[in-house]
C-alpha positions in Angstrom: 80.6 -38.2 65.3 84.2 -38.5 64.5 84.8 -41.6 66.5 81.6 -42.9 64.8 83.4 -41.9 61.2 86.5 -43.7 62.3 84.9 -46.7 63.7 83.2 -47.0 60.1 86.0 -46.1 58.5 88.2 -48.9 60.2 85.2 -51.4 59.7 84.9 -50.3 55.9 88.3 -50.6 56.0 88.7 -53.9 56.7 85.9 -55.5 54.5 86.5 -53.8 52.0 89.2 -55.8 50.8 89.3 -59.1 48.7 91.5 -61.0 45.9 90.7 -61.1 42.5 89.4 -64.3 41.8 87.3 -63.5 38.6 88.1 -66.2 36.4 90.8 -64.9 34.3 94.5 -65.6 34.1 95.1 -61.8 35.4 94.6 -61.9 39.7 95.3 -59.0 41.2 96.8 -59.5 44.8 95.7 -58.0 48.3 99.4 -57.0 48.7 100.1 -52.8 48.8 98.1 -50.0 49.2 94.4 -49.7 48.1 92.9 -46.2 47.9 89.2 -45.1 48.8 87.4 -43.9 45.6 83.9 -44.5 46.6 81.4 -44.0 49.9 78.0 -43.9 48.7 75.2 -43.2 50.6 71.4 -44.9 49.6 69.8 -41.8 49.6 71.1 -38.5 48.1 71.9 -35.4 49.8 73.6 -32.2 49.6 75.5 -31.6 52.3 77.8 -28.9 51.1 74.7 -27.1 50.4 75.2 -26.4 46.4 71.6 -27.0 45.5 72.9 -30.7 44.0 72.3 -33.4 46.4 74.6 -36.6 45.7 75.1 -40.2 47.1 78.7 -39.0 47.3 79.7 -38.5 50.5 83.5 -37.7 49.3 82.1 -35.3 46.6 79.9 -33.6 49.3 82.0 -32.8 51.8 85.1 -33.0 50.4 86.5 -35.7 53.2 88.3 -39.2 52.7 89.9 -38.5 49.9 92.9 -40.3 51.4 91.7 -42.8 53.2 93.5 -46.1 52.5 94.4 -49.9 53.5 97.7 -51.3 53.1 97.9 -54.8 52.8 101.2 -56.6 53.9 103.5 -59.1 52.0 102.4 -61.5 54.7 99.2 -62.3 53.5 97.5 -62.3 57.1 98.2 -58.5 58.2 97.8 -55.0 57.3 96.9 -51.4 58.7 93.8 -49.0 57.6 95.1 -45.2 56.8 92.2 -42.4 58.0 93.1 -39.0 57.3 90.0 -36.6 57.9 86.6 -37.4 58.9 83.2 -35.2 58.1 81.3 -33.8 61.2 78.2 -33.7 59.8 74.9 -31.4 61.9 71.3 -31.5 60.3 69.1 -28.9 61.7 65.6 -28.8 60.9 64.3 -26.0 58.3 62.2 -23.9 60.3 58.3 -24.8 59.3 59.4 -27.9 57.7 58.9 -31.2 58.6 61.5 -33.0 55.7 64.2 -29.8 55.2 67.6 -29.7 56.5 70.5 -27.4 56.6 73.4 -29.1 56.8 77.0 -27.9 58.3 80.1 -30.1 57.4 83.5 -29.9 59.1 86.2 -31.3 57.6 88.6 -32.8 60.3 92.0 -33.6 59.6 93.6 -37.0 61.1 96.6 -38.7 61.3 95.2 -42.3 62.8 96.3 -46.0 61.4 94.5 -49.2 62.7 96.1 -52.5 62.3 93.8 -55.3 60.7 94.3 -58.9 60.5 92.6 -60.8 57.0 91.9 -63.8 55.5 91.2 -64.3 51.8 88.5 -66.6 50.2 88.6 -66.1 46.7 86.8 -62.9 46.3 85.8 -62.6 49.5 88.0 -61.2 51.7 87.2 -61.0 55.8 89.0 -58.4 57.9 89.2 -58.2 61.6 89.2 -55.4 63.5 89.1 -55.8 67.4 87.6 -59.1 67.2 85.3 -57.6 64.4 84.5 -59.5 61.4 83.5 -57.6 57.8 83.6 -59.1 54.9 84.0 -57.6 51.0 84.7 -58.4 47.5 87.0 -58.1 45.1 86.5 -57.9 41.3 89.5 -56.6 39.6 91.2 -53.8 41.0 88.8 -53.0 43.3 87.2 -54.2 46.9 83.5 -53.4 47.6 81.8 -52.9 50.8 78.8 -52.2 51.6 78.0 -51.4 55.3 74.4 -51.9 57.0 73.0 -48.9 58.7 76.5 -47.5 58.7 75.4 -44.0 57.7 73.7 -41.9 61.1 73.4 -38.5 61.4 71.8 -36.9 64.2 69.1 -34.6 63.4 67.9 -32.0 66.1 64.0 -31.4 65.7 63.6 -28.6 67.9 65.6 -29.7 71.0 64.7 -33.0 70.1 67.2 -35.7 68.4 66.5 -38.1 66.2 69.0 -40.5 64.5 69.1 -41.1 60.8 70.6 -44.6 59.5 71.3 -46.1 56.2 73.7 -48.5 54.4 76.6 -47.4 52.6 78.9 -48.3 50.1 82.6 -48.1 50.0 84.9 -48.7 47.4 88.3 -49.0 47.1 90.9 -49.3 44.0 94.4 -50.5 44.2 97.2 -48.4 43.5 
């Protein structure tokens, strides 16, 4: 799971970032350190088990809360920041069919990627290990949304079953 996280993370990472092309006289630019604020699941769950699910996958497990790209004053170059990933189990309730307990670890990290980028207006394209992912900027922050990004593994009485479903990440420059 965690090298599924980071492999997200890194992919997140680098679409997730774009210039600000919105019209106006103000553009913000890729250069320096942009902070995730957002990772948004489609459906909500609650995962740290406080009887309030959330799409919040930051809020739930209390994870990536300082995950971050740094763009270089090159303009072509820059590196992702991951600093914990969730390790997310889902058992089945016993006599359920659609319960789940769920057990988060928090895992610290200390792992940087190196991305290469092009800008297009708003759109901005990273690439990871010959990976492409595109985002877009609009002001001071870069949106990405990731298909079937989101899997958890669900065991169903010795059997597993995989869960998937987009997300969105979000990040704000700082």
């Amino acid at each position: 799971m965690k090298k599924l996280f980071g492999l997200l993370f890194l992919a997140i990472a680098f679409t997730a970032c774009s210039s600000d092309d919105d019209n106006s006289n103000d553009t913000t630019t890729l250069e320096g350190t942009w902070k995730m604020t957002t990772f948004n699941t489609e459906n909500a769950y609650d995962l740290n088990n406080d009887g309030t699910a959330s799409k919040s996958v930051m809020n739930e497990t209390n994870c990536y809360q300082n995950e971050t790209l740094v763009f270089n004053a090159d303009g072509a170059t820059g590196t992702a920041v991951n600093t914990s990933y969730a390790e997310i189990e889902l058992t089945l309730v016993a006599g359920t069919t659609d319960e789940y307990e769920y057990t988060v670890t928090c895992v610290s990290e200390d792992d940087s990627t190196p991305f290469a980028y092009i800008q297009n207006g708003n759109d901005v394209t990273l690439i990871v290990a010959g990976e492409n992912q595109t985002a877009t900027l609009s002001g001071n922050t870069l949106t990405y949304v990731f298909q079937d990004g989101f899997f958890v593994e669900v065991d169903n009485n010795g059997t597993t079953t995989t869960v998937t479903e987009d997300i969105t990440f979000v990040f704000t420059k700082q």
